[in-house]
DRENROBA-438738 format. One record per residue (C-alpha): x, y, z. Coordinates in steps of 0.5 Angstrom, whole numbers. Layout:
BEGIN
+-------+-------+-------+
!     X !     Y !     Z !
+-------+-------+-------+
!     X !     Y !     Z !
...
+-------+-------+-------+
! end
This chain:
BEGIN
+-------+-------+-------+
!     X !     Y !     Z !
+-------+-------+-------+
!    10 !   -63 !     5 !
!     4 !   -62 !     9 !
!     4 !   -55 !    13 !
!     3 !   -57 !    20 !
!     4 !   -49 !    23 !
!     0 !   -42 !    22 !
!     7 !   -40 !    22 !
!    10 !   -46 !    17 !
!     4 !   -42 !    13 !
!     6 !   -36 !    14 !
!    13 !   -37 !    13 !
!    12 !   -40 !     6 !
!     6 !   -35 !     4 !
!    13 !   -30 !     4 !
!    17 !   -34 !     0 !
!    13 !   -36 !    -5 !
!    11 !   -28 !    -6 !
!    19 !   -27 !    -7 !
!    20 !   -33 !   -12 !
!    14 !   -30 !   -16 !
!    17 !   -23 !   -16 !
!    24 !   -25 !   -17 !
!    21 !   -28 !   -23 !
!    17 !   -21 !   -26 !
!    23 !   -17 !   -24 !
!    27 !   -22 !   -29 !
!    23 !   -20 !   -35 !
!    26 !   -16 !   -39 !
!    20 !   -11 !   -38 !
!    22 !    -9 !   -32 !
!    28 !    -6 !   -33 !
!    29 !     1 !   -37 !
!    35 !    -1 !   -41 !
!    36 !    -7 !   -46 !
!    38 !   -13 !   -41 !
!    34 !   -17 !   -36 !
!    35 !   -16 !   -29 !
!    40 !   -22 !   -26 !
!    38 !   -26 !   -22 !
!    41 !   -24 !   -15 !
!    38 !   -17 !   -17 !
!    33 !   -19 !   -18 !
!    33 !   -23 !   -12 !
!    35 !   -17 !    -7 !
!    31 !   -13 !   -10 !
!    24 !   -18 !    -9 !
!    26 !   -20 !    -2 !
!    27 !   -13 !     0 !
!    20 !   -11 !    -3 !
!    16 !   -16 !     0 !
!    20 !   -16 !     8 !
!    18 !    -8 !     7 !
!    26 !    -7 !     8 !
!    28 !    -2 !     2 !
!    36 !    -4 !     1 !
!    37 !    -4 !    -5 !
!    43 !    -6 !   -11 !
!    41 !    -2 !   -16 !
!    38 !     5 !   -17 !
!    31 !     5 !   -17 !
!    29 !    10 !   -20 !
!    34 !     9 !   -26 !
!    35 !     1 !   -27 !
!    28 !    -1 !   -27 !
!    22 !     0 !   -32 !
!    16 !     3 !   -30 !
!    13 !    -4 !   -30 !
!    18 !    -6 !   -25 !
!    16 !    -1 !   -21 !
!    10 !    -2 !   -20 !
!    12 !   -10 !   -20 !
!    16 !    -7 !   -14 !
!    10 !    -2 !   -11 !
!     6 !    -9 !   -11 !
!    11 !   -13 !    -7 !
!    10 !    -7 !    -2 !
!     3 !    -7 !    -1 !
!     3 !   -16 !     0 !
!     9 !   -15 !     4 !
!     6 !   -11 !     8 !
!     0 !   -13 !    11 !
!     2 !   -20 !    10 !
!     2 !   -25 !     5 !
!    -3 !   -30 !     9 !
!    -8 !   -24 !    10 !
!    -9 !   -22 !     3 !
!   -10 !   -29 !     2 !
!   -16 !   -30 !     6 !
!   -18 !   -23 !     4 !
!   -19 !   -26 !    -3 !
!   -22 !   -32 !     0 !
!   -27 !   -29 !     2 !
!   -28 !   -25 !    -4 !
!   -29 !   -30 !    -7 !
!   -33 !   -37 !    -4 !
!   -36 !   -31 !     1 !
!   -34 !   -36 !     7 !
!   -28 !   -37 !    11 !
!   -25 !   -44 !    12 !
!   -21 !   -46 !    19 !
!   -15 !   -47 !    15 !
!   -14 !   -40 !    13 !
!   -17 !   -37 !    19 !
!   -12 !   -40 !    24 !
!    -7 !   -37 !    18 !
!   -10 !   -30 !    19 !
!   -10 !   -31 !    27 !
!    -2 !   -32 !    27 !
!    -1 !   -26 !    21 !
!    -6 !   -21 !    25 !
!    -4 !   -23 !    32 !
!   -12 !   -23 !    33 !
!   -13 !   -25 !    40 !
!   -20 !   -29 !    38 !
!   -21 !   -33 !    32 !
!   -28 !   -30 !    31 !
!   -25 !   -23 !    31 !
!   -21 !   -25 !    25 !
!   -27 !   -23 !    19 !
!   -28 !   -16 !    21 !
!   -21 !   -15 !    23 !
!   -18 !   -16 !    16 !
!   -24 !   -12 !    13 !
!   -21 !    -7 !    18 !
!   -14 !    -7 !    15 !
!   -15 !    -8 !     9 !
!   -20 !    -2 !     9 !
!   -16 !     3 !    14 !
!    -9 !     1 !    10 !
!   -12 !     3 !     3 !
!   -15 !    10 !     7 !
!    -8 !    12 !    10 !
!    -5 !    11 !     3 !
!   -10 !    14 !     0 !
!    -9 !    21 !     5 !
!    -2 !    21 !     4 !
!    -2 !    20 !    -3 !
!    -7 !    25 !    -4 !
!    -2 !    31 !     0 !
!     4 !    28 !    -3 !
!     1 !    29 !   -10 !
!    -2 !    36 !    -8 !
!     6 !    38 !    -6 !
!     9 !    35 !   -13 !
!     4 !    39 !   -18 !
!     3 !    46 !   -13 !
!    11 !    46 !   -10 !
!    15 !    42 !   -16 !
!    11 !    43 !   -22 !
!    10 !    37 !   -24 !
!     4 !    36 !   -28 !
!    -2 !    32 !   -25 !
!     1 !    24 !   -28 !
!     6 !    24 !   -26 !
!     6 !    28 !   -18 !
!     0 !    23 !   -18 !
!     4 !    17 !   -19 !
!     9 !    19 !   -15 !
!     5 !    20 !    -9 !
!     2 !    14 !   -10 !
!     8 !    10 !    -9 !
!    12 !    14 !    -4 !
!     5 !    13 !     0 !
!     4 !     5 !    -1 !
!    12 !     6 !     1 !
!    11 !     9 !     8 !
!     4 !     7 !    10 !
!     9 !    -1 !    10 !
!    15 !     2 !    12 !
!    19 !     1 !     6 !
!    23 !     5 !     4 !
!    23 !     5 !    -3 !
!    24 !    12 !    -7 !
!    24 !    14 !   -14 !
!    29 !    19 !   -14 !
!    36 !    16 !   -13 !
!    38 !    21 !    -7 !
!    31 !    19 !    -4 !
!    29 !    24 !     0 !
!    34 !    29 !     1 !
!    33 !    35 !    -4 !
!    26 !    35 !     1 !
!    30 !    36 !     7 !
!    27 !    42 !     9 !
!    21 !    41 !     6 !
!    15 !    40 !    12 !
!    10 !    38 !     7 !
!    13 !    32 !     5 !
!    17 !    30 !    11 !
!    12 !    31 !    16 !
!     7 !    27 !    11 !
!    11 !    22 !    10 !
!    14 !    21 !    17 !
!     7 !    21 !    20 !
!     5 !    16 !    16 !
!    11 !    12 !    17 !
!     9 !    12 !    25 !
!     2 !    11 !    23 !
!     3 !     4 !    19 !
!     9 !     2 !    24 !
!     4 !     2 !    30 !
!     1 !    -4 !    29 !
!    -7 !    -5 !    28 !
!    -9 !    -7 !    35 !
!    -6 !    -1 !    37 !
!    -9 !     3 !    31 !
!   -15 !     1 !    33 !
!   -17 !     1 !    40 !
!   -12 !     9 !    40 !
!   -18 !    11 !    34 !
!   -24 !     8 !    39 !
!   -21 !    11 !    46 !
!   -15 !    14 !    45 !
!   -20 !    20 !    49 !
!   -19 !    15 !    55 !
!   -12 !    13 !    57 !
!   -14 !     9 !    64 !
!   -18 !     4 !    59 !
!   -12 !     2 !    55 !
!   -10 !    -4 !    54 !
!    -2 !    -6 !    57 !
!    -1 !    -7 !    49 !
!    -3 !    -1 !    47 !
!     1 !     4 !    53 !
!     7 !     0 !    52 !
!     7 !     1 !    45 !
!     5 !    10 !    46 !
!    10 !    10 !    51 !
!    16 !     7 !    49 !
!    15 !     9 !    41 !
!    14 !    17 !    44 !
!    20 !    16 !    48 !
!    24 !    13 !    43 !
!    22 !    18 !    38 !
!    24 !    24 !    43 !
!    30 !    21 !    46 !
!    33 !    19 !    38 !
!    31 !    27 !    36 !
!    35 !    30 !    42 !
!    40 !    25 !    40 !
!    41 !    26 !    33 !
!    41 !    34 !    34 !
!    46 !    34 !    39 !
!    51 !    29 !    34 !
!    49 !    33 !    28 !
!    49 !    40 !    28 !
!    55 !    42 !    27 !
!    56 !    37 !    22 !
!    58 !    40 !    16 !
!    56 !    34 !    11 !
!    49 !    33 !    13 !
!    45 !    39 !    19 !
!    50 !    44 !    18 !
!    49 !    48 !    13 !
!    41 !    47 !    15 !
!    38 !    53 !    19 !
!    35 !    52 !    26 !
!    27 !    50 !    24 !
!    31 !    46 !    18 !
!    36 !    43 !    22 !
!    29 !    40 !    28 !
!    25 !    37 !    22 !
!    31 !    33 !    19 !
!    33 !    30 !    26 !
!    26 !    28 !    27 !
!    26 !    24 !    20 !
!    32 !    22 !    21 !
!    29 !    19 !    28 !
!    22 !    16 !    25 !
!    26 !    12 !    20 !
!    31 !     7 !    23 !
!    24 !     5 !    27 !
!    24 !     2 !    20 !
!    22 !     5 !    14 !
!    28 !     6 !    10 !
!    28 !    14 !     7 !
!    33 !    19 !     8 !
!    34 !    27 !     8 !
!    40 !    27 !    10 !
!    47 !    23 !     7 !
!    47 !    17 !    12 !
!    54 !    15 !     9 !
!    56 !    22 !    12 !
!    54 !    21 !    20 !
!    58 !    22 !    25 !
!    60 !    14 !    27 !
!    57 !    15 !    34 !
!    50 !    17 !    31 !
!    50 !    10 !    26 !
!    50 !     7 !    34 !
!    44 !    10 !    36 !
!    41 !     9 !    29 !
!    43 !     0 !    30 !
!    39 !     0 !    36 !
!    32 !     3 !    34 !
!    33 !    -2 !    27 !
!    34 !    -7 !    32 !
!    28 !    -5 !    36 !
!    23 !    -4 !    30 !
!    16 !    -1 !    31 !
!     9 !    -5 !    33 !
!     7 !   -11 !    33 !
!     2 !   -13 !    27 !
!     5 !    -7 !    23 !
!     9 !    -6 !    17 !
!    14 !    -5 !    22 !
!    20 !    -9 !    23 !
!    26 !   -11 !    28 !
!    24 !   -14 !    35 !
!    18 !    -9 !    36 !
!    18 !    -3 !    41 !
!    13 !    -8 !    46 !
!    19 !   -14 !    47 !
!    23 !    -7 !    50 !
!    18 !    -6 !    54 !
!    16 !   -11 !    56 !
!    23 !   -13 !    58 !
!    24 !    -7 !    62 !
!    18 !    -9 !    67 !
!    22 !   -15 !    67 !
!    29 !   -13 !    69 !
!    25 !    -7 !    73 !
!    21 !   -13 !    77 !
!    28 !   -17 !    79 !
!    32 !   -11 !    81 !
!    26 !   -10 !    86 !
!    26 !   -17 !    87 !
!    19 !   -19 !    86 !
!    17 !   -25 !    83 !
!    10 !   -23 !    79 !
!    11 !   -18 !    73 !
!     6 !   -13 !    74 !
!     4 !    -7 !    68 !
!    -1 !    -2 !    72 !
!    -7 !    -7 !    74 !
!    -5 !   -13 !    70 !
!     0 !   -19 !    71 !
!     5 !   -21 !    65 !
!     4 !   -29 !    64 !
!    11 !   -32 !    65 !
!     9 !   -35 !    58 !
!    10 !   -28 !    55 !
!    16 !   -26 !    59 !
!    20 !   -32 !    57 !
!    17 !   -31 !    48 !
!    21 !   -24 !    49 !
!    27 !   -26 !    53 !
!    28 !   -31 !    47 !
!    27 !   -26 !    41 !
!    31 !   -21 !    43 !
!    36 !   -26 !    45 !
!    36 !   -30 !    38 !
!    36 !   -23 !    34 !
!    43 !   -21 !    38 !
!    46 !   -27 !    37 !
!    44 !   -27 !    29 !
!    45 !   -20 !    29 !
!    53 !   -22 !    32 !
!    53 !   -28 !    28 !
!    51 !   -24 !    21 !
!    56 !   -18 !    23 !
!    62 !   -22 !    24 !
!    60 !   -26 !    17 !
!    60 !   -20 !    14 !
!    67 !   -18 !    17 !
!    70 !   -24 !    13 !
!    68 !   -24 !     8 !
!    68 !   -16 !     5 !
!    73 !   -10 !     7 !
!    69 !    -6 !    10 !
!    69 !    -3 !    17 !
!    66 !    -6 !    23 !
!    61 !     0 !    24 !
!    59 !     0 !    17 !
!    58 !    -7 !    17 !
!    54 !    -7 !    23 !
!    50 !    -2 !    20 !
!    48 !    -6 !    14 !
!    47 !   -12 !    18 !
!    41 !    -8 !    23 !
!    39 !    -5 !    17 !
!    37 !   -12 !    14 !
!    34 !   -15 !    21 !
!    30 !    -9 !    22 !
!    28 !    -8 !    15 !
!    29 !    -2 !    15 !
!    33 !     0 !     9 !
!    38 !     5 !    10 !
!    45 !     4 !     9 !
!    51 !     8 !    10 !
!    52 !     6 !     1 !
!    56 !    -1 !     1 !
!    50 !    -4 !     0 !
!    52 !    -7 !    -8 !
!    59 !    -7 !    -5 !
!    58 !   -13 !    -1 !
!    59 !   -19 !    -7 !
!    54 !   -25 !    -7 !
!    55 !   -28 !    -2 !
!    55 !   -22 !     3 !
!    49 !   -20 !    -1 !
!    46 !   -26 !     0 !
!    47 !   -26 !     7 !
!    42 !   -20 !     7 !
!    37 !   -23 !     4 !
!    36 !   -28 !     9 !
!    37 !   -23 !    14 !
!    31 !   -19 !    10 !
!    27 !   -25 !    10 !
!    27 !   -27 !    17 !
!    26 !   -21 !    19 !
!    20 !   -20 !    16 !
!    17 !   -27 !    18 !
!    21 !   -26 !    26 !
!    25 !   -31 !    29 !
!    20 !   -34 !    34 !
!    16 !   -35 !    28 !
!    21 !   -38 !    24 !
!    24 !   -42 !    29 !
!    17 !   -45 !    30 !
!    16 !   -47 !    22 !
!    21 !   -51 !    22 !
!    19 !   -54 !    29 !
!    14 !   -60 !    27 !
!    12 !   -63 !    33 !
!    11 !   -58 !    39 !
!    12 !   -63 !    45 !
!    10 !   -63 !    52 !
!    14 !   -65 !    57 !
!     9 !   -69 !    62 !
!    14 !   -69 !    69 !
!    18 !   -64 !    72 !
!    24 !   -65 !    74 !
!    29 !   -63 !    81 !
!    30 !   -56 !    82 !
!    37 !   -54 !    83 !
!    40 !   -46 !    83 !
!    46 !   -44 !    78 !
!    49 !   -38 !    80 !
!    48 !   -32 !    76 !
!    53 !   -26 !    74 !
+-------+-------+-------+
! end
């Protein structure tokens, strides 16, 4: 079928990248043991890899090879700057010219405002991801050989990976508790953390913070919304977590004070989509599984390696709400108006993701055991690709599991990005019809 969209190309990019690893992680290569990975193993674990989410079924450091895990290591890396921006990047190796086709495609990926803009944009990506990389990979591995006794292959090995893991958010660790025999260890945390924020700020913010971030009145509305709300948040959701949590005998309350602050800020930077973990989720008081749902549903920035609905959707909303409570008709941020366009695009994702997030909920309600908090932790976790769960993940059965899938995929992809793609005409209506008021409330 001819693609007619950037967002049917995108859409399909994603999908072809998950067969592609569904079918490597199905090679008896890939696993440590004799058999072969199944096919919903492999599946989950391919879809989870390429939407940069990190739920898993299966041990990661146990069940796969260390082929597998480079398998898994790649998936990451495509997922996370997007599969129709390295296919440009490979077009322009290659032919050295890039064609209409696959710059709109690089557009809708990037979020690039000019399509002229998208050459040196995906250069700058692709440069500024591997250096990001390559500086938590080298400190990562400098912590492994000097703190843990590793010797210089394998710390550099696991530096490497937890480094590519971060950067996009994922989430994947190679050890089976993931990262809590580090919970007191800032070298690790704090490295991973910052590269965790930094990877889930989005490009366009990254960059114009690395050319004026000395110069805040010269911030775009993107770029302050982003920096507010992502600090806010960050702030909110460690005061949270040690309020909840201190005198939690299974997770902070054996940690000291310093030990008991630097565990409640990882635990506030993950759910923004990253996926690891410091302290036992399963063990958290129900009350911070609450908070941990809405900063997965609300995800990181846009054009990152985060997921959910972005902190710039929240932010643009409370503008709105606060302008309707002021009873204004514009919507202005600082000097600048906000187009009724984009004010429509973020009341309907964040409309479709309550609405799949509910639907999905009472889904997997009927079909396992489990409680409504666990479930529902499951389900954002999914949504917002950020991997974490409270240990019920392999418990699901297929059709619960492959209800995760879906969820991890679209995601990944976004709502208003997947609903475009199946969207083959874009019709416009050419009369207006009679007003009428309905009443509200």
């Amino acid at each position: 079928m001819r693609l007619r969209s950037p967002a049917q190309l995108v859409a399909t990019g994603f999908g072809t990248a998950i067969l592609i690893g569904t079918l490597l992680l199905m090679l008896p290569v890939s696993t440590s043991g004799d058999a072969p990975a199944t096919w919903l193993v492999a599946l989950f674990t391919a879809t989870s890899a390429v939407s940069v989410t990190g739920l898993v079924i299966v041990d990661t450091a146990s069940h796969w090879s260390v082929f597998g895990e480079l398998v898994i290591a790649g998936l990451v890396q495509a997922g996370g700057l997007g599969i129709m921006t390295m296919a440009t990047v490979f077009t322009l190796v290659i032919s050295g010219r890039l064609g209409l086709r696959a710059r709109i495609a690089a557009q809708a990926e990037t979020k690039t405002l000019s399509m002229s803009d998208v050459r040196r944009v995906l250069r700058k990506v692709v440069l500024f991801s591997l250096a990001c990389e390559a500086v938590a990979a080298v400190v990562l591995t400098a912590r492994f050989m000097i703190g843990y006794g590793e010797p210089f292959g394998r710390a550099a090995y696991l530096g490497g990976f937890h480094a590519v893991s971060a950067f996009n958010n994922a989430g994947f660790a190679l050890w089976s508790d993931s990262l809590m025999r580090f919970v007191t260890d800032p070298w690790i945390c704090l490295t991973i953390a910052l590269t965790v924020i930094i990877g889930g700020l989005g490009f366009p913010v990254v960059f114009e913070l690395a050319r004026s971030w000395r110069r805040p009145s010269r911030w775009s509305v993107l770029t302050r919304i982003t920096v507010g709300v992502t600090v806010t948040l960050l702030l909110f959701a460690t005061l949270v977590f040690l309020m909840t949590e201190w005198r939690n005998p299974a997770t902070m309350g054996p940690l000291d004070d310093s030990g008991k602050v630097l565990a409640a800020f990882f635990t506030a930077v993950m759910p923004r989509s990253a996926g690891f973990n410091v302290l036992d989720v399963g063990q958290l008081y129900p009350s911070s599984w609450l908070a941990m749902d809405a900063l997965m549903v609300i995800g990181g920035g846009s054009a990152g390696t985060a997921g959910g609905i972005k902190v710039s959707t929240i932010g643009l909303l409370a503008f709105v709400i606060w302008a309707e409570l002021r009873g204004e008709s514009r919507v202005n941020i600082g000097h600048r108006r906000l187009p009724e366009s984009t004010q429509r695009q973020a009341v309907a994702i964040t409309v479709m993701a309550v609405v799949l997030v509910a639907l999905s909920t009472y889904v997997l309600l009927a079909l396992t055991p489990h409680s409504l908090d666990q479930v529902l932790f499951e389900v954002c976790a999914a949504f917002g690709t950020a991997g974490m769960s409270t240990g019920i993940t392999a418990t699901l059965g297929v059709a619960g599991q492959l209800l995760l899938v879906l969820l991890m995929f679209i995601g990944r992809v976004g709502p208003l990005t997947l609903g475009s793609a199946l969207a083959l005409n874009k019709r416009v209506r050419r009369y207006e019809l009679p007003e009428e008021r309905v009443i509200v409330g």
